[in-house]
N, C-alpha and C positions, 0 to 999 in steps of 0.2 A: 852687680850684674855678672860678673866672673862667677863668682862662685857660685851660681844660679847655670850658664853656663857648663860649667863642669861638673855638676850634679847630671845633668841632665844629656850630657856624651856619657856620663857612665851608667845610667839606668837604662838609656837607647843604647849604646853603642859595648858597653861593655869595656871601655876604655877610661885609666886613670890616669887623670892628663897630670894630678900630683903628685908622680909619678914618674916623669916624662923628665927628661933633660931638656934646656932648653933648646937645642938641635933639631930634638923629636917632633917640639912644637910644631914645627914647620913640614915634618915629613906628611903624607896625602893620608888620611885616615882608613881610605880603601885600598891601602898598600900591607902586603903580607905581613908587615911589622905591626899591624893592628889586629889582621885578622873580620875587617867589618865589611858587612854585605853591601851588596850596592841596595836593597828592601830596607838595610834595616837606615842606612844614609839617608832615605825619603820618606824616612817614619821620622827622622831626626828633623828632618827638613819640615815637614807640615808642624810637628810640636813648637819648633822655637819661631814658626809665625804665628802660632796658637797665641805660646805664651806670652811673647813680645807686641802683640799685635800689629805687627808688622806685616810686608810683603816682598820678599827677596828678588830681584828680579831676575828672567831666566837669565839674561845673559849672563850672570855671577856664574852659573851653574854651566853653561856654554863655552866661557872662556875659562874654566877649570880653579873660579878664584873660592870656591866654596867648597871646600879638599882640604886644609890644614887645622888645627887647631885653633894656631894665629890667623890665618886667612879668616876662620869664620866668627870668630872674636873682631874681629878690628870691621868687618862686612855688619855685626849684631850691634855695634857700637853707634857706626855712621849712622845707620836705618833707624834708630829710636832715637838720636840725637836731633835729625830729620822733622821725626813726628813731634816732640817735646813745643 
């Protein structure tokens, strides 16, 4: 699931998280050290409920927990864990 994951930040988002110290993990994806849109964030967002067949809830996105690499790994973990 990671490395599904991280295919799929760097074909949307243009970001290689293999790449990444694990510091970075943690920095907001939409922060200048990425360089990503907030369009291309809710193109990223509808794909991994696509693929996961999941449903994120707003408030993940409301309280700011759907922003990091880790944040939205450990958030795509619990929600199909959930479903299973």
């Amino acid at each position: 699931m990671e490395k599904k994951i991280k295919e799929m930040i760097k074909a949307t988002l243009n970001v290689n998280i293999d790449n990444m110290t694990e510091e970075e993990k943690d920095y907001p994806l939409l922060s200048k050290r990425f360089d990503v849109m907030p369009y291309q964030m809710l193109v990223f967002f509808t794909r991994i409920e696509k693929e996961f067949g999941i449903r994120i809830p707003d408030e993940y996105i409301a309280d700011g927990k759907f922003n990091s690499y880790n944040d939205i790994s450990k958030i795509i973990l619990e929600l199909v864990t959930e479903h299973m």
